[in-house]
LOZAMI-838077 format. One record per residue (C-alpha): x, y negated, z negated; residue in three letters; chain. Coordinates in nm, 4 decimals. Example, Ala and Ser with C-alpha at 12.3 -4.5 7.8 and 13.67 -1.06 7.14 Angstrom:
2
        xx        yy        zz   aa  ch
    1.2300    0.4500   -0.7800  Ala   A
    1.3670    0.1060   -0.7140  Ser   A
***
This chain:
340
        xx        yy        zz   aa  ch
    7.5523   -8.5202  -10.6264  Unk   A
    7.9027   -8.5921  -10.5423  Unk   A
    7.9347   -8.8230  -10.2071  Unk   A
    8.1364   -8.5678   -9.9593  Unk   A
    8.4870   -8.6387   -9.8816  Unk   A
    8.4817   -8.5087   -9.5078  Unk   A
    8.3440   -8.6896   -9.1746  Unk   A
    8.2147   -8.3529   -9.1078  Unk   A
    7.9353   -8.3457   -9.3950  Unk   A
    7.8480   -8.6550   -9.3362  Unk   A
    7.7703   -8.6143   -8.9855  Unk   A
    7.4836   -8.4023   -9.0705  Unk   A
    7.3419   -8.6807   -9.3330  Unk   A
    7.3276   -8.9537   -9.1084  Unk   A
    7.2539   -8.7659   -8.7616  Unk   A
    7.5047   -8.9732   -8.5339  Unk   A
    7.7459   -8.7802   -8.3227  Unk   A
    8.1119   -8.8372   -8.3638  Unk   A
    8.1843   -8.9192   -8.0336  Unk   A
    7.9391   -9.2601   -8.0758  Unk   A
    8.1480   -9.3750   -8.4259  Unk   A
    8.3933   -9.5643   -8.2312  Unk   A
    8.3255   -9.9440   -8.1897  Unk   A
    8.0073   -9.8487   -8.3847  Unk   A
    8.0877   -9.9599   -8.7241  Unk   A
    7.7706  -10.1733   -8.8489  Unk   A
    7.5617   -9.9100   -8.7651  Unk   A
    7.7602   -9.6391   -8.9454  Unk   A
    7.7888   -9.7802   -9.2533  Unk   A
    7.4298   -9.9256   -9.2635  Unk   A
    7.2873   -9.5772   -9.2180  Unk   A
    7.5344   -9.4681   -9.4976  Unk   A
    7.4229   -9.7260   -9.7153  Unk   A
    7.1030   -9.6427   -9.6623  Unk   A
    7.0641   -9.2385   -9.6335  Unk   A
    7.3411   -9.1484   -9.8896  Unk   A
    7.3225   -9.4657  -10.1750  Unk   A
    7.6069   -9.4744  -10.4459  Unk   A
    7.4739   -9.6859  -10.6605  Unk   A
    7.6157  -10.0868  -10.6898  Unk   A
    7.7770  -10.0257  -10.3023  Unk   A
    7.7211  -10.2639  -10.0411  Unk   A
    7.7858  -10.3336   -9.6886  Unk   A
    8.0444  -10.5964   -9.5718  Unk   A
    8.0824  -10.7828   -9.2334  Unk   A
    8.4467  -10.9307   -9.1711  Unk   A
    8.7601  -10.8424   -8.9694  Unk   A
    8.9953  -10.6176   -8.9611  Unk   A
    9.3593  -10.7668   -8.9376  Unk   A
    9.5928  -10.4482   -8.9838  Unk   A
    9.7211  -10.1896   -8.7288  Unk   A
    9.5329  -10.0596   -8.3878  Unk   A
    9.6316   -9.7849   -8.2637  Unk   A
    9.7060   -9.8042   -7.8734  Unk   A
    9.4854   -9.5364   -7.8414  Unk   A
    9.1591   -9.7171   -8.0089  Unk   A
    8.8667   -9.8548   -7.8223  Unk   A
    8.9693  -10.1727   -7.9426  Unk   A
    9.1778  -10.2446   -7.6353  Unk   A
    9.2659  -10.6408   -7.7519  Unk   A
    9.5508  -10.5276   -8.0336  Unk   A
    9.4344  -10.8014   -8.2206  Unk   A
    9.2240  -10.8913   -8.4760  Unk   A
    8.8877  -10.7218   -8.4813  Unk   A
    8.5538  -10.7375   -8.6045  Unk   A
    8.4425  -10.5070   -8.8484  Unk   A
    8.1776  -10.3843   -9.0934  Unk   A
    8.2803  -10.1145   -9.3903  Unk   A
    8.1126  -10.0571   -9.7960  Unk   A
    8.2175  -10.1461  -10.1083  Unk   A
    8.2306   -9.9568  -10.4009  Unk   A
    8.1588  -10.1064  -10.7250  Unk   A
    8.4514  -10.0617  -10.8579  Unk   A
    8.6171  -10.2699  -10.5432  Unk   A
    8.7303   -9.9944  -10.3527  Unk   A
    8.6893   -9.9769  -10.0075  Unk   A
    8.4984   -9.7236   -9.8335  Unk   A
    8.5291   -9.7429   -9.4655  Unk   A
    8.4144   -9.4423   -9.2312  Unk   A
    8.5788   -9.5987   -8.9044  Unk   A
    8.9002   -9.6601   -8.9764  Unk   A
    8.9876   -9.3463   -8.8170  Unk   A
    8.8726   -9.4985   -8.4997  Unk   A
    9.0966   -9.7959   -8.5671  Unk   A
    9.4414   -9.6731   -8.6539  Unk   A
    9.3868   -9.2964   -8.5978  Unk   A
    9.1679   -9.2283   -8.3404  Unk   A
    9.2324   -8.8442   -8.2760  Unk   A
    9.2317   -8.7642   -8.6416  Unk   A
    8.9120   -8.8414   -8.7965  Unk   A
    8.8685   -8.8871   -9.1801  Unk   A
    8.7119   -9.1049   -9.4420  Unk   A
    8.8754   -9.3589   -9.5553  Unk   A
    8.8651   -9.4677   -9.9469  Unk   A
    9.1168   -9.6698  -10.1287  Unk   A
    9.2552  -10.0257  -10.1404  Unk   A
    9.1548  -10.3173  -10.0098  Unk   A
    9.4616  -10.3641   -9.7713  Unk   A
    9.3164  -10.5682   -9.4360  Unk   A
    8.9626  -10.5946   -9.4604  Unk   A
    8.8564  -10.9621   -9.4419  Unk   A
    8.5123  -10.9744   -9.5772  Unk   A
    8.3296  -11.2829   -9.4588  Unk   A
    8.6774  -11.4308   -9.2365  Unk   A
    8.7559  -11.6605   -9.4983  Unk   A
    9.1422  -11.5236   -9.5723  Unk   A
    9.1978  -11.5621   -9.1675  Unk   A
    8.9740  -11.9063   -9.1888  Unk   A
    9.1845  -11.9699   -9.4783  Unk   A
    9.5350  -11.8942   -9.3100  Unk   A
    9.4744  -12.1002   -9.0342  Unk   A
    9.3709  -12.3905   -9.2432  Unk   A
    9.5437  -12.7131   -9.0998  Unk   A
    9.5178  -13.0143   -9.3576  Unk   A
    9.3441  -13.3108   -9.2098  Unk   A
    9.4539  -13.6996   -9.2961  Unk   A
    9.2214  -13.9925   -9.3624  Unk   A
    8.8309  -14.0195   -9.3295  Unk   A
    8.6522  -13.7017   -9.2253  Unk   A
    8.2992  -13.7548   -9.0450  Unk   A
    8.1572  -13.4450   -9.2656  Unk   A
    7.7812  -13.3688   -9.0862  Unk   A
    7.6417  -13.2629   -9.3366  Unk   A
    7.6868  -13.5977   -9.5536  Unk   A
    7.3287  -13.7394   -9.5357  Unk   A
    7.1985  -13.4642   -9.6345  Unk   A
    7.4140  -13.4277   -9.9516  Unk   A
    7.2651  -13.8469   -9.9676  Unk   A
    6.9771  -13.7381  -10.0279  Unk   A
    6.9903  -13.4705  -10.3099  Unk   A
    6.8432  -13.6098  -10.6230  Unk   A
    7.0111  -13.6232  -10.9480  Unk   A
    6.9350  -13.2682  -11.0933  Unk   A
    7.0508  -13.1029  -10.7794  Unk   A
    7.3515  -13.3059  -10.7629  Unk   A
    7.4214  -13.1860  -11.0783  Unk   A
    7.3127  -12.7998  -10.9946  Unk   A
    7.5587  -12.8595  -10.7080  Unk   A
    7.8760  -12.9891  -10.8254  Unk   A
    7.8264  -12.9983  -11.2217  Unk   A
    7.8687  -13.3759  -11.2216  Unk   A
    7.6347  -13.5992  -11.4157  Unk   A
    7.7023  -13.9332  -11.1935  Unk   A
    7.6134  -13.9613  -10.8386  Unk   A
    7.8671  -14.1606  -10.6263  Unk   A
    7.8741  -14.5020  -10.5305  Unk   A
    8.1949  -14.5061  -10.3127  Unk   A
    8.2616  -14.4417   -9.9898  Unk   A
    8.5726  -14.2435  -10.0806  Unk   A
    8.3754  -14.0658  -10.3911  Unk   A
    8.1157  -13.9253  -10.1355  Unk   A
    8.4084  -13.7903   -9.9297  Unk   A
    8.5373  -13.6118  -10.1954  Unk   A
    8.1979  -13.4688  -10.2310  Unk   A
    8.2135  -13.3896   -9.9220  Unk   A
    8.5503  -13.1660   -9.9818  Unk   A
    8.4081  -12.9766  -10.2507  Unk   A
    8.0975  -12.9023  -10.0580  Unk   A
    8.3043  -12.7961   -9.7947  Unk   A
    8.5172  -12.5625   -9.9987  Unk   A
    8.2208  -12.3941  -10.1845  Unk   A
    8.0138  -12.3029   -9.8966  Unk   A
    8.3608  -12.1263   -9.7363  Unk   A
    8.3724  -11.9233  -10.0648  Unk   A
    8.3160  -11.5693  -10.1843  Unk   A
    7.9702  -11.6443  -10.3057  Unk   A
    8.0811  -11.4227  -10.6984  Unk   A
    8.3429  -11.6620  -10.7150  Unk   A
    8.0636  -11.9599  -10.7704  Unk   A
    7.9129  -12.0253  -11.1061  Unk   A
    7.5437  -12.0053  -11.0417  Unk   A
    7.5511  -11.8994  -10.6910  Unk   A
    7.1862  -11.8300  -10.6165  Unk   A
    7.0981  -12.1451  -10.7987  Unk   A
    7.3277  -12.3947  -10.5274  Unk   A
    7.2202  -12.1914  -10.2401  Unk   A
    6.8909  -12.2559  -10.3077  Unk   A
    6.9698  -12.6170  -10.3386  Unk   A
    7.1590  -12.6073  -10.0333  Unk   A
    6.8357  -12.4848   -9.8398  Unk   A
    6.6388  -12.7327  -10.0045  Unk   A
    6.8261  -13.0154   -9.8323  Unk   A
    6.8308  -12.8392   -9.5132  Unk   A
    7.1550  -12.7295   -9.4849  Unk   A
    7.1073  -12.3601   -9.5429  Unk   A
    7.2857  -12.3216   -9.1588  Unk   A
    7.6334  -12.4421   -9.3310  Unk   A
    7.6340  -12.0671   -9.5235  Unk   A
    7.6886  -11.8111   -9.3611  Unk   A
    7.4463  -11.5373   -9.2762  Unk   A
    7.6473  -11.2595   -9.4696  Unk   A
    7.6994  -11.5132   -9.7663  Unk   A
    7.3648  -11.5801   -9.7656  Unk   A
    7.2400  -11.2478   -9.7805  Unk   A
    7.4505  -11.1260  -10.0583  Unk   A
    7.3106  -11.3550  -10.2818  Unk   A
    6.9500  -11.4485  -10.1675  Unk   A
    6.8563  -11.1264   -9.9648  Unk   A
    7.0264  -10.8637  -10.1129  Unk   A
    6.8363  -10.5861  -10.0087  Unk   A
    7.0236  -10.6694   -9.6976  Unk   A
    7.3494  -10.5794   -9.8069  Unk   A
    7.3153  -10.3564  -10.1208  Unk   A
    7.1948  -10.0455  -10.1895  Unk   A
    6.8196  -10.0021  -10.3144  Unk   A
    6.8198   -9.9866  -10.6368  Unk   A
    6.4996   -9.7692  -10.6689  Unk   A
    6.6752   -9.4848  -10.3959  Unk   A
    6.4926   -9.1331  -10.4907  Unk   A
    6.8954   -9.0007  -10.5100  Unk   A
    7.1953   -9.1281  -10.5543  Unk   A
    7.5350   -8.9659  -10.4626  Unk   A
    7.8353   -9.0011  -10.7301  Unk   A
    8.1096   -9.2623  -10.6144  Unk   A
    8.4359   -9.0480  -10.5876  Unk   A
    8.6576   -9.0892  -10.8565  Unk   A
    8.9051   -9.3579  -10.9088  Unk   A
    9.2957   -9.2149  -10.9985  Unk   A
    9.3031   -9.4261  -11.3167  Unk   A
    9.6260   -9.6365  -11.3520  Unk   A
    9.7802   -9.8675  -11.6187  Unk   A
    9.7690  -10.2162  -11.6376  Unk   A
   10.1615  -10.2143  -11.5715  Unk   A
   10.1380   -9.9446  -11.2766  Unk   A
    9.8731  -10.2277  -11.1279  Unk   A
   10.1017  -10.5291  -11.1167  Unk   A
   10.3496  -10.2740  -11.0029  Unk   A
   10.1281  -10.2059  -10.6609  Unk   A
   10.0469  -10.5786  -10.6362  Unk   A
   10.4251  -10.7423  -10.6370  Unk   A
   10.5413  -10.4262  -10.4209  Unk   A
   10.2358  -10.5440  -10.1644  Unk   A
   10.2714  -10.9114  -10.1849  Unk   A
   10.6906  -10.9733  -10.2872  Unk   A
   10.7950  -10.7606   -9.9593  Unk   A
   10.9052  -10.8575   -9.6327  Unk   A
   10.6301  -10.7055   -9.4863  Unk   A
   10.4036  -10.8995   -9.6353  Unk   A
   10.6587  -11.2351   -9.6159  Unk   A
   10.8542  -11.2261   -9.3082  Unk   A
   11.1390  -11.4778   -9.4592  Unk   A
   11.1308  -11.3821   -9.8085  Unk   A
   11.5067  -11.3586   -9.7781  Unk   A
   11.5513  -11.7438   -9.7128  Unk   A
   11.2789  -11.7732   -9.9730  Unk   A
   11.4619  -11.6074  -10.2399  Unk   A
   11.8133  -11.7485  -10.1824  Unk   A
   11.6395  -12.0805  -10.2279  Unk   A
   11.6148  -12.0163  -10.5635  Unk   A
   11.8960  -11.8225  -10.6335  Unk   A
   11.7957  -11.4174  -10.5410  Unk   A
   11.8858  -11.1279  -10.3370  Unk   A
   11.6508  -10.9609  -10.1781  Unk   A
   11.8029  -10.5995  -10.2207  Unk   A
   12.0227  -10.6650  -10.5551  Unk   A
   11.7489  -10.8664  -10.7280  Unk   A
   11.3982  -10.7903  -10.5833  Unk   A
   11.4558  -10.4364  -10.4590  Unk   A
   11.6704  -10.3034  -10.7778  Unk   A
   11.3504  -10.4499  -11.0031  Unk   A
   11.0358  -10.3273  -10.8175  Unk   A
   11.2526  -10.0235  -10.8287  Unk   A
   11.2769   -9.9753  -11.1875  Unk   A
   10.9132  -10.0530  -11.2588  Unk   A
   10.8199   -9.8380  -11.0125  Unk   A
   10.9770   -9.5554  -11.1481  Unk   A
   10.8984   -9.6295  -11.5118  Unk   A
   10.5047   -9.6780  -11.4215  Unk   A
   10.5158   -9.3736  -11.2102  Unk   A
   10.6236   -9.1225  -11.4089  Unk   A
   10.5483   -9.2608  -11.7680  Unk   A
   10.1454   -9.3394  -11.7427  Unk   A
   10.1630   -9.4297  -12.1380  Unk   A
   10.3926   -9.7474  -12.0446  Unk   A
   10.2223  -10.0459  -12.1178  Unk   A
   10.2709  -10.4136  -11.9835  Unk   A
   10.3862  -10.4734  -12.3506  Unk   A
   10.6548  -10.1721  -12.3971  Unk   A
   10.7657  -10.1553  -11.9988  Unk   A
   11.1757  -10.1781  -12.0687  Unk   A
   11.3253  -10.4518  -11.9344  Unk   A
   11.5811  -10.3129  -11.7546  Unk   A
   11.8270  -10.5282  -11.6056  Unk   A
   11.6332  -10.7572  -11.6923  Unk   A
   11.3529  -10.7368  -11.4542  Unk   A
   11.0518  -10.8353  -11.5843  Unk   A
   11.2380  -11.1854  -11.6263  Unk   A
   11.3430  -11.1911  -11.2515  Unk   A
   10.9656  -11.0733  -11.1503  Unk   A
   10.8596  -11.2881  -11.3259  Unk   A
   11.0271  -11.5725  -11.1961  Unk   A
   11.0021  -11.4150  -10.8117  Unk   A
   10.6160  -11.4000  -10.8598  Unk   A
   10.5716  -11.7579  -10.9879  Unk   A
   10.7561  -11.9155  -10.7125  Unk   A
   10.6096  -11.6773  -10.4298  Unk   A
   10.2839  -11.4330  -10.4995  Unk   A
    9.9842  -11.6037  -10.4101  Unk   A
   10.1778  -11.8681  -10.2022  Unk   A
   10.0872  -11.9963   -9.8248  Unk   A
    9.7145  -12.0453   -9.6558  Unk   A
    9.4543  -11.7891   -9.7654  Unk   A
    9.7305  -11.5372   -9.9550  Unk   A
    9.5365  -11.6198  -10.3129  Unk   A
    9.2001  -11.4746  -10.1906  Unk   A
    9.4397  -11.1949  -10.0312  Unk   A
    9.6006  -11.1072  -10.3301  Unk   A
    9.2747  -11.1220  -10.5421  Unk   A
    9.0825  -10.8896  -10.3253  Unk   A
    9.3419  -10.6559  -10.3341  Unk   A
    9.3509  -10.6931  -10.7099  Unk   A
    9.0190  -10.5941  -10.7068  Unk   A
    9.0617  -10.3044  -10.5220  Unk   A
    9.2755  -10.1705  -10.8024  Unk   A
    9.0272  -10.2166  -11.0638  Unk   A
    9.1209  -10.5599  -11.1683  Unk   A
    8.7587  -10.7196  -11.1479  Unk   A
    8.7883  -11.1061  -11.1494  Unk   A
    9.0677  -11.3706  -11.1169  Unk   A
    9.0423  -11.4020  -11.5219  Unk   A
    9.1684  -11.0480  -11.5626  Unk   A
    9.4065  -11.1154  -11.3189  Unk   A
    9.5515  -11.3388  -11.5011  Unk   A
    9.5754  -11.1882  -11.8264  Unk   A
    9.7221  -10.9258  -11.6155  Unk   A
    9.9975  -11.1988  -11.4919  Unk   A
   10.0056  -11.3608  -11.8473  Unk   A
   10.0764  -11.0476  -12.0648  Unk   A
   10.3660  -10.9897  -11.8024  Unk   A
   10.5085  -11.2511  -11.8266  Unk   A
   10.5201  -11.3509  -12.2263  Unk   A
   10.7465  -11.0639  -12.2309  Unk   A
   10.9922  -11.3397  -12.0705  Unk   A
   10.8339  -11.6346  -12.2056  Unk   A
   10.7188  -11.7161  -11.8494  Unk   A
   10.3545  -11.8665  -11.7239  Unk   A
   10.2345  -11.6658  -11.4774  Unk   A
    9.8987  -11.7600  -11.5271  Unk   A
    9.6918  -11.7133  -11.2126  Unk   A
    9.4262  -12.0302  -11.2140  Unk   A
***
């Protein structure tokens, strides 16, 4: 059963009027979730940091809270956006991951400030206490430390993994249930938590009478991929002084940047058989993309994470096939662009 692609049909699935959607998000796309299951989807709680319409019942302008679904594929699959950005024009909403901030770590990340010197972590006794095999289940070391500045630097990378998407940690389930052993399960949170430990939570059940068919993905190349991400990220939408950027290393903004995403977006539009391997180099771009990307995609507080969730959205699963992705581009110029 293909899932519908109106508001209308799924009104009568989920038996919620339209006129409660607005500012009703969670419950929306719980009852979704759980009344029409596509199988490997699952709910996400995070913000919302793109436009609101004047007209939306989120009065503030600013960021917002927000719940929407994931596909398995990475896709988004939001049924109040409408209410966001188009209030008097309902529709569903499937596509890329443009602002959707699962968990607030790329806005925790952007406002990161860098601190100097000792931090009093509170959560260092506990980590004191862990025994040898859960240090080592924790942080893959084999030595406990005997510093005061070793401990602190356990500390850091505590820190850091508990404020990460839990797929990007090797044995998540295994830490977090370490974590909760020492008692400092309250240091993850609740939406973290639950898409590793409790998952029924968060994904779909897997044992559903009936499943509905995930819409289809447009399929794109490779090259047509790391077309959409430089055009999204190398943009002065994106990077509101990309022009001093680029002049401090020797680019134009329109004769350099512009004339290449250009070209490869007209070769990767209308040629789907183009490869990252045959894509012409004309004028040579793929050298000054190249270069462009390695000094500025990916660059500033929390735009990684940003740039691999988008990624994501477009099919590209993990950071590792982003970076082949990044890597195959370019060796055409004999330039690292590996991503980690």
């Amino acid at each position: 059963m293909k899932f519908p692609d109106s508001i209308d049909e799924i009104l009568k699935e989920i038996d919620i009027t339209l006129e409660d959607w607005p500012g009703n998000c969670h419950a929306i796309a719980s009852q979704i979730l759980k009344l029409m299951p596509i199988e490997g989807m699952r709910l996400c709680r995070g913000h919302w940091y793109g436009y609101i319409h004047k007209e939306s019942v989120y009065k503030s302008r600013s960021i917002q809270q927000h719940t929407w679904l994931e596909l398995e594929d990475g896709r988004i699959l939001d049924p109040t956006r409408w209410a966001i950005v188009n209030p008097k024009k309902p529709h569903l909403y499937i596509g890329e991951n443009d602002y959707y901030d699962e968990f607030g770590l790329f806005l925790k990340q952007k406002s990161y400030f860098p601190t100097l010197g000792k931090v009093n972590y509170p959560f260092l006794d506990n980590l004191k206490s862990l025994s040898l095999k859960d240090f080592q289940i924790l942080f893959h070391d084999t030595k406990i430390p005997e510093t005061e500045q070793g401990w602190q630097n356990i500390c850091y990378k505590f820190d850091d993994m508990r404020q990460s998407e839990p797929w990007s940690i090797e044995n998540a389930e295994d830490k977090y249930r370490v974590i909760q052993k020492i008692g400092l399960k309250s240091f993850i949170q609740i939406d973290m938590w639950n898409t590793v430990i409790d998952q029924d939570k968060v994904y779909v059940n897997p044992f559903s009478n009936r499943f509905y068919e995930a819409p289809k993905r447009e399929e794109i190349s490779n090259a047509r991929k790391i077309f959409l991400i430089f055009n999204r990220f190398l943009c002065i939408e994106d990077r509101e002084n990309i022009e001093e950027e680029l002049d401090e290393f020797g680019y134009s903004l329109e004769r350099d940047l512009w004339d290449s995403l250009n070209n490869i977006d007209k070769f990767t539009k209308n040629m789907p058989e183009i490869t990252l391997e045959n894509l012409p180099n004309i004028d040579g771009m793929i050298d000054t993309l190249s270069v462009i990307a390695s000094e500025l995609l990916g660059k500033g507080y929390g735009k990684e994470l940003e740039v691999e969730r988008y990624a994501r959205s477009l099919g590209v699963k993990n950071k590792k096939e982003l970076s082949i992705l990044m890597e195959t581009f370019g060796n055409r110029c004999s330039y690292d662009l590996r991503w980690y």
